[in-house]
N, C-alpha and C positions, 0 to 999 in steps of 0.2 A: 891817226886812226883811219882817214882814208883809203890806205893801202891794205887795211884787212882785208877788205870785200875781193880785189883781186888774188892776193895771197889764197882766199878760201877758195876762190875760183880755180887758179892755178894748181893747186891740191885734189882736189877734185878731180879734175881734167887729166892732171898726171895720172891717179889712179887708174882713173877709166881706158887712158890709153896703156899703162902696164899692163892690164885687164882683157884687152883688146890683143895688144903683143903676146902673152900666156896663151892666147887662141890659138893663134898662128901657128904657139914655137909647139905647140903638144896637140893638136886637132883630134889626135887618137885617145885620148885622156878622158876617163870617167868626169861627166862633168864637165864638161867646157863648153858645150855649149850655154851650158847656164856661168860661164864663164864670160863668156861673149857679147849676152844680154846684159850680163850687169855690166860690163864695161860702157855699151852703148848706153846704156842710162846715167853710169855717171858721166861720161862726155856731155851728153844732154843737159844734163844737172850744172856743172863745170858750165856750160856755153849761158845758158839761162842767169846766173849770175853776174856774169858780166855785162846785163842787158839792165841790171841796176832795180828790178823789179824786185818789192819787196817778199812775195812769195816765193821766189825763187830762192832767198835766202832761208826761209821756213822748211823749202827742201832740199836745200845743203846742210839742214840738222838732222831731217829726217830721213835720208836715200841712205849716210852714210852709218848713222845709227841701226837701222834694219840691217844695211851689210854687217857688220859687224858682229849685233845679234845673230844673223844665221851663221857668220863665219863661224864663233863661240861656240853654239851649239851643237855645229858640224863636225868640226875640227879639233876643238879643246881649243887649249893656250898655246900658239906656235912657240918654234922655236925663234930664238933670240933674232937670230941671220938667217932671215925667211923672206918671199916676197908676202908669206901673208900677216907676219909683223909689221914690216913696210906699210903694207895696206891701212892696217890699224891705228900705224902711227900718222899716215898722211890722212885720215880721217877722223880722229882725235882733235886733230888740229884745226883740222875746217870745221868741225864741228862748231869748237871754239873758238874761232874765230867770224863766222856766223854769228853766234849767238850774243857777242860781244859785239856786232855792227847792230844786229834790231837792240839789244838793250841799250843801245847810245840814240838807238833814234828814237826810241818812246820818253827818252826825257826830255 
């Protein structure tokens, strides 16, 4: 169980730096710079978890939940072979994996 908290860090971080990359490779793209922002958030997000604070884990359920939500909203259900499926599923994951480190530690 100890290795959750990195894995969800790791996830995270990868996001935000795909997120980060997407800036770069399309700068001219409706959208990117709000692309940009959320990347540097979840890198943030991602960095603060590994500092073992337990707030931090509180918003590696919540930065990647709100992504998702506006992705939903914005975009519909991607396609299968997408980076923004990817996104989904690497934050699905931390989500749940977060949420599986605090409920281990309130028992």
């Amino acid at each position: 169980m100890n290795s959750l908290r990195p894995l969800a860090a790791s996830l995270i971080l990868l996001s935000g730096i795909l997120h980060v990359f997407l800036y770069f490779k399309g700068p001219g793209d409706p959208g990117s710079t709000a692309m940009l922002v959320v990347g540097l958030i979840y890198v943030i997000t991602g960095l603060l978890i590994f500092t073992g604070k337990k707030y931090a884990l509180y918003l590696g359920i919540a930065i990647p939940l709100i992504g998702m939500t506006l992705s939903f909203v914005k975009f519909g259900m991607p396609e299968i072979l997408s980076f923004s499926a990817l996104f989904k599923l690497l934050g699905t994951v931390a989500v749940i994996c977060c949420g599986i480190v605090l409920f281990r530690k309130r028992k």
